[in-house]
GUPA-623912 format. One record per atom (N, C-alpha, C, O): residue in one letter; chain; x, y, z. Coordinates in Angstrom, 1 decimal. Atoms other than C-alpha are relative to their C-alpha. Example, Ala and Ser with C-alpha at 12.3 -4.5 7.8 and 13.67 -1.06 7.14 Angstrom:
2
NODE rest kette   east  north     up
NODE    A     A    0.9   -1.2    0.0
NODE    A     A   12.3   -4.5    7.8
NODE    A     A    0.9    1.2    0.0
NODE    A     A    1.9    1.2    0.7
NODE    S     A   -0.9   -1.1    0.0
NODE    S     A   13.7   -1.1    7.1
NODE    S     A   -0.8    1.1    0.8
NODE    S     A   -0.3    2.2    0.9
end
This chain:
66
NODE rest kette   east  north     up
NODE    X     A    1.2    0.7    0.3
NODE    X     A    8.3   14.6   -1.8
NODE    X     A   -0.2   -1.2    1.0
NODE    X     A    0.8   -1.9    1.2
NODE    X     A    0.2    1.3   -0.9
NODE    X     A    6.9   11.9    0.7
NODE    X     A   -0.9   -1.1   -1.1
NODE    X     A   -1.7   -1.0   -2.1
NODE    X     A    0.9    1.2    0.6
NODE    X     A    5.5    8.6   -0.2
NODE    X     A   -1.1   -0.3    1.2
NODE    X     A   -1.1    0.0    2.4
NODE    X     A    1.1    0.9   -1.3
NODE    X     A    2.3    6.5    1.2
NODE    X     A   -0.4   -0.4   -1.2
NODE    X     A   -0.1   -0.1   -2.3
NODE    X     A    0.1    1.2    0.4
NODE    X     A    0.3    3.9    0.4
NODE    X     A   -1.8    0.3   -0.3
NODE    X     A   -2.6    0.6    0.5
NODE    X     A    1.5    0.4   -0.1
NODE    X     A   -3.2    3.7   -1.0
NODE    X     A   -0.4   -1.0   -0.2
NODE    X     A    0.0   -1.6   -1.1
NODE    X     A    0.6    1.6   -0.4
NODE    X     A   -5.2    0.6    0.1
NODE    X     A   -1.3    0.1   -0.8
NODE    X     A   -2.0    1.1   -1.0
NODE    X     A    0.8    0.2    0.5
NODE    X     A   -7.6   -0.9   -1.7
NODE    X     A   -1.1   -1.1    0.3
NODE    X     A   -0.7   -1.8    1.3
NODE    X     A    0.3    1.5    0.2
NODE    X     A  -10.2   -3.9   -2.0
NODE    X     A    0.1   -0.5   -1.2
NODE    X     A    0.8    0.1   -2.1
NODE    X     A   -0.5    0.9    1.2
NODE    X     A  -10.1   -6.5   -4.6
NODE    X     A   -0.8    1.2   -1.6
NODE    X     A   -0.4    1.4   -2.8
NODE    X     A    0.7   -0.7    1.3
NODE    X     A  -12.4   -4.1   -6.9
NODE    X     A    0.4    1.4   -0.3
NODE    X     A   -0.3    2.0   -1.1
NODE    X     A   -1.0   -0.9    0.2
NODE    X     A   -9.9   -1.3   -6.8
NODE    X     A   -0.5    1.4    0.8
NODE    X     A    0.1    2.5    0.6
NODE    X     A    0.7   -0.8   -0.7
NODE    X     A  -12.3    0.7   -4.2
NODE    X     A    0.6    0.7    0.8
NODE    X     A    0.3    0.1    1.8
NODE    X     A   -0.6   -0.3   -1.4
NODE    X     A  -10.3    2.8   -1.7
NODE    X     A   -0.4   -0.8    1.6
NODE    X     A   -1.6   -1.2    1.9
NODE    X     A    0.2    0.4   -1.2
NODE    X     A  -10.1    1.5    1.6
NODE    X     A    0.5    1.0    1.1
NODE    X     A    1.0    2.0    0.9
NODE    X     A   -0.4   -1.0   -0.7
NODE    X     A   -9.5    3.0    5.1
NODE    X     A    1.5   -0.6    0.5
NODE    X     A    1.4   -1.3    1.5
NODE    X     A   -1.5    0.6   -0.7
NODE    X     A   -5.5    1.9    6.1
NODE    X     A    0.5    1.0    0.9
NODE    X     A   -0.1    2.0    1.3
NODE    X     A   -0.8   -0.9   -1.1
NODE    X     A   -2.8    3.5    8.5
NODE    X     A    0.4    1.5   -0.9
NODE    X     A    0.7    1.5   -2.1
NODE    X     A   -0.4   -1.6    1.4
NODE    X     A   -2.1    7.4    7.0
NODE    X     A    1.1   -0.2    0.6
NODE    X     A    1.1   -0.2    1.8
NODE    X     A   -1.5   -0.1   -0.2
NODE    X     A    1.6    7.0    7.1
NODE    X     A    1.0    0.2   -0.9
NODE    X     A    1.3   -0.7   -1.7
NODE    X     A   -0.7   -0.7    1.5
NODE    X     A    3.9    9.2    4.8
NODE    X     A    1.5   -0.2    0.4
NODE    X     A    1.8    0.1    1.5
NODE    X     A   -1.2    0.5    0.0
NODE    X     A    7.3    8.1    4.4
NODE    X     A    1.1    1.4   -0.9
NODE    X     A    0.8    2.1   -1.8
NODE    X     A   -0.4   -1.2    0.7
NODE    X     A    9.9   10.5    3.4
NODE    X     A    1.0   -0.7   -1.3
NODE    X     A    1.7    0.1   -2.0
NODE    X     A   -0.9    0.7    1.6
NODE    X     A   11.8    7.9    0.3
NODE    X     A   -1.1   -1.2    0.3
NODE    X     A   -1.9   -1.6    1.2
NODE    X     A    0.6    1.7   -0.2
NODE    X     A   10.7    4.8   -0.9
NODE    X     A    0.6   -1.0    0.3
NODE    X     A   -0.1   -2.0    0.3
NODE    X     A   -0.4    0.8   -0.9
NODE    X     A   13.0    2.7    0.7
NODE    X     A   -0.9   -0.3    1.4
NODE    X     A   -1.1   -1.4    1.7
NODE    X     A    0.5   -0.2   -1.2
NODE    X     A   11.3    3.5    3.8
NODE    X     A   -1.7   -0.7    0.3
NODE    X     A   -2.3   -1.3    1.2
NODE    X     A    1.3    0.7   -0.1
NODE    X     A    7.8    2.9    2.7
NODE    X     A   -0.2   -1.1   -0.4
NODE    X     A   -1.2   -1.6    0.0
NODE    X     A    0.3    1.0    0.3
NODE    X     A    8.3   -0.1    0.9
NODE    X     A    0.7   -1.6    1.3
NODE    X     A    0.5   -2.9    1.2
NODE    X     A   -0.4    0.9   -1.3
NODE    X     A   10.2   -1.8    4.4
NODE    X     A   -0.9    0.0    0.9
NODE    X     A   -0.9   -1.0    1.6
NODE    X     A    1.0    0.0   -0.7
NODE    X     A    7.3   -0.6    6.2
NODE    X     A   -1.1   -0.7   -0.9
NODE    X     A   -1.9   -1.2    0.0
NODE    X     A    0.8    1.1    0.4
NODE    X     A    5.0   -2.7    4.1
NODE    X     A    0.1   -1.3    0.4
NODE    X     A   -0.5   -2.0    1.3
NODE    X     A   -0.8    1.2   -0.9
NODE    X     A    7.2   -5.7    4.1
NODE    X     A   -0.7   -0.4    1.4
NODE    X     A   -1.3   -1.5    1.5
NODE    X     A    0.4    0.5   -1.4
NODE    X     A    6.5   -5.6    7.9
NODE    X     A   -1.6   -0.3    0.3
NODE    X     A   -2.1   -1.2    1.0
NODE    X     A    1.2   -0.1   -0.4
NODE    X     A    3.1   -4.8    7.8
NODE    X     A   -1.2   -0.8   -1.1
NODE    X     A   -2.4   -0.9   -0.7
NODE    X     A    1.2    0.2    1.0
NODE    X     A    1.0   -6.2    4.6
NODE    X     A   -0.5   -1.3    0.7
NODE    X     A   -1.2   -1.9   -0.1
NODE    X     A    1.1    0.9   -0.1
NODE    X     A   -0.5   -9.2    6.5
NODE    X     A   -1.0    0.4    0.8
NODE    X     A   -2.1   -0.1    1.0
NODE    X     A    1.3   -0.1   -0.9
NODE    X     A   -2.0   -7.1    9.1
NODE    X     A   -0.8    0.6   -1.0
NODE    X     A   -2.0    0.3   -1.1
NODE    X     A    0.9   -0.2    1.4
NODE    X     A   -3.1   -5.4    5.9
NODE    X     A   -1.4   -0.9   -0.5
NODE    X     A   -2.6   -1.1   -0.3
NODE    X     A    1.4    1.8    0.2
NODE    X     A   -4.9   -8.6    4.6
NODE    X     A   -1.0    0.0    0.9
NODE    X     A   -2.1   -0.2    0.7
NODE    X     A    0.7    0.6   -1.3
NODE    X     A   -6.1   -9.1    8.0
NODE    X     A   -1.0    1.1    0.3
NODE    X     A   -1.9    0.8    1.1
NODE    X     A    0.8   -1.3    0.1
NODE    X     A   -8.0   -5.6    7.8
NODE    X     A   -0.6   -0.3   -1.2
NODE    X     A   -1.7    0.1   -1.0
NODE    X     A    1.0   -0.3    0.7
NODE    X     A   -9.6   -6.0    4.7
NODE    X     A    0.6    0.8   -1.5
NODE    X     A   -0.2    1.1   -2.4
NODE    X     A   -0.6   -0.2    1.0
NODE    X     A   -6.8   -4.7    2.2
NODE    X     A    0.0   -0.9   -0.8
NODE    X     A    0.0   -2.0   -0.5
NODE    X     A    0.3    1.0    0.8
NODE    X     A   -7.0   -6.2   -1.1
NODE    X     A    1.6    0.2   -0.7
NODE    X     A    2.4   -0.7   -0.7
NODE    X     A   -0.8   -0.1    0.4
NODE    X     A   -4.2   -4.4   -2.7
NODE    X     A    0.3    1.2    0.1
NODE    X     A   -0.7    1.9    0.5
NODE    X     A   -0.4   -1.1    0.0
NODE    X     A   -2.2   -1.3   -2.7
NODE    X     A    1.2    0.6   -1.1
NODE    X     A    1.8   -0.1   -1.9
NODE    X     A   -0.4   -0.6    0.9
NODE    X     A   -0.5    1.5   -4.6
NODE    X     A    0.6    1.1    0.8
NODE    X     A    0.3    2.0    1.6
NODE    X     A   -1.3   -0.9   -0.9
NODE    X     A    3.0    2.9   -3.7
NODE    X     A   -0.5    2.1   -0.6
NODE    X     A   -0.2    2.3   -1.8
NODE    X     A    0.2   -1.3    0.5
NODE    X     A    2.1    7.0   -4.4
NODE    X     A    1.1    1.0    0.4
NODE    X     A    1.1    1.6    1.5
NODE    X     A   -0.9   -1.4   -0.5
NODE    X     A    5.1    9.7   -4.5
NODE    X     A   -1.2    1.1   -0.1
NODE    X     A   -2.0    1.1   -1.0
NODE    X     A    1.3   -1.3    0.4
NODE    X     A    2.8   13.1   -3.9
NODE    X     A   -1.0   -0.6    0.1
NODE    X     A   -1.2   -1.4    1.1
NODE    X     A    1.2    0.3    0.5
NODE    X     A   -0.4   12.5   -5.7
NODE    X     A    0.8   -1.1   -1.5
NODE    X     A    0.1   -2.1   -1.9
NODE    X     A   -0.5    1.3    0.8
NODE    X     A    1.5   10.1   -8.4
NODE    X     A    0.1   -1.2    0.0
NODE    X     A    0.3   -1.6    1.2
NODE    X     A   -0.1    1.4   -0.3
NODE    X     A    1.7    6.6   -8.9
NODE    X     A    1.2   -0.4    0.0
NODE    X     A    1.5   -0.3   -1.2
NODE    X     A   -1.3    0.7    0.8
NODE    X     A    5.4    4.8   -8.9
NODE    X     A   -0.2   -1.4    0.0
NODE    X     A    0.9   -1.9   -0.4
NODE    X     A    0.3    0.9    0.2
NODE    X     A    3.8    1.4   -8.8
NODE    X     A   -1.8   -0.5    0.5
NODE    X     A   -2.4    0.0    1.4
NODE    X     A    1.4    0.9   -0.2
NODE    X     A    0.2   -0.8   -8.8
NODE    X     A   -0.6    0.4   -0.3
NODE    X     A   -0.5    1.5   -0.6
NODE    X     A   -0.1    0.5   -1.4
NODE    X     A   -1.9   -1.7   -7.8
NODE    X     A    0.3   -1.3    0.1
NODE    X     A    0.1   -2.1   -0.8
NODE    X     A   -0.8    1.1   -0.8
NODE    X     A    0.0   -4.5   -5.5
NODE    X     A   -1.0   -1.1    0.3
NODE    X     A   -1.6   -0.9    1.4
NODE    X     A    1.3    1.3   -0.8
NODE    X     A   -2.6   -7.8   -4.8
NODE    X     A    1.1   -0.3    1.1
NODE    X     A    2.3   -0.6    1.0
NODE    X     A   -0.8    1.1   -1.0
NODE    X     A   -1.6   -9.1   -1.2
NODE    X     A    0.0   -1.3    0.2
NODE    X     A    0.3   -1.9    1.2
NODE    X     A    0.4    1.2   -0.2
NODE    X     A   -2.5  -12.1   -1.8
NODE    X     A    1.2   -0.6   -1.1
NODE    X     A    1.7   -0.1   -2.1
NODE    X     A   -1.2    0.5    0.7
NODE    X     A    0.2  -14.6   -2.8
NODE    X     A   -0.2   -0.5   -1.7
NODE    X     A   -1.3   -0.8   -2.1
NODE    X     A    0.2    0.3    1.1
NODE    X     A    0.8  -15.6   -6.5
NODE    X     A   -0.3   -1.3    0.2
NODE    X     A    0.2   -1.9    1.1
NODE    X     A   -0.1    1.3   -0.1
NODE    X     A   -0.6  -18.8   -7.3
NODE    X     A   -1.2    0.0   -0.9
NODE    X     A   -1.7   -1.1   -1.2
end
């Protein structure tokens, strides 16, 4: 099973992000880590970790709590 990420805006709309399928979720959620401000900085509102077509978490706001 691989993982990836579906990106969102704030209104739960799909967005267009990097197609990058990860083979665990370790993997995909370190490559986030690295990457969710260029995220933000594109126009990502929030995202959702997907094994397959499944969900195992979100969706994620990148925007800090507060």
């Amino acid at each position: 099973m691989e993982f990836r990420w579906r990106y969102q805006d704030a209104q739960g709309r799909d967005v267009a992000g990097p197609d990058v399928a990860f083979a665990g979720q370790t993997e995909a959620e370190e490559w986030f880590s690295a990457q969710w401000r260029d995220l933000l900085d594109a126009g990502v509102e929030q995202v959702t970790l997907l094994r397959a077509e499944s969900e195992v978490y979100g969706p994620m706001s990148l925007h800090p709590a507060g």
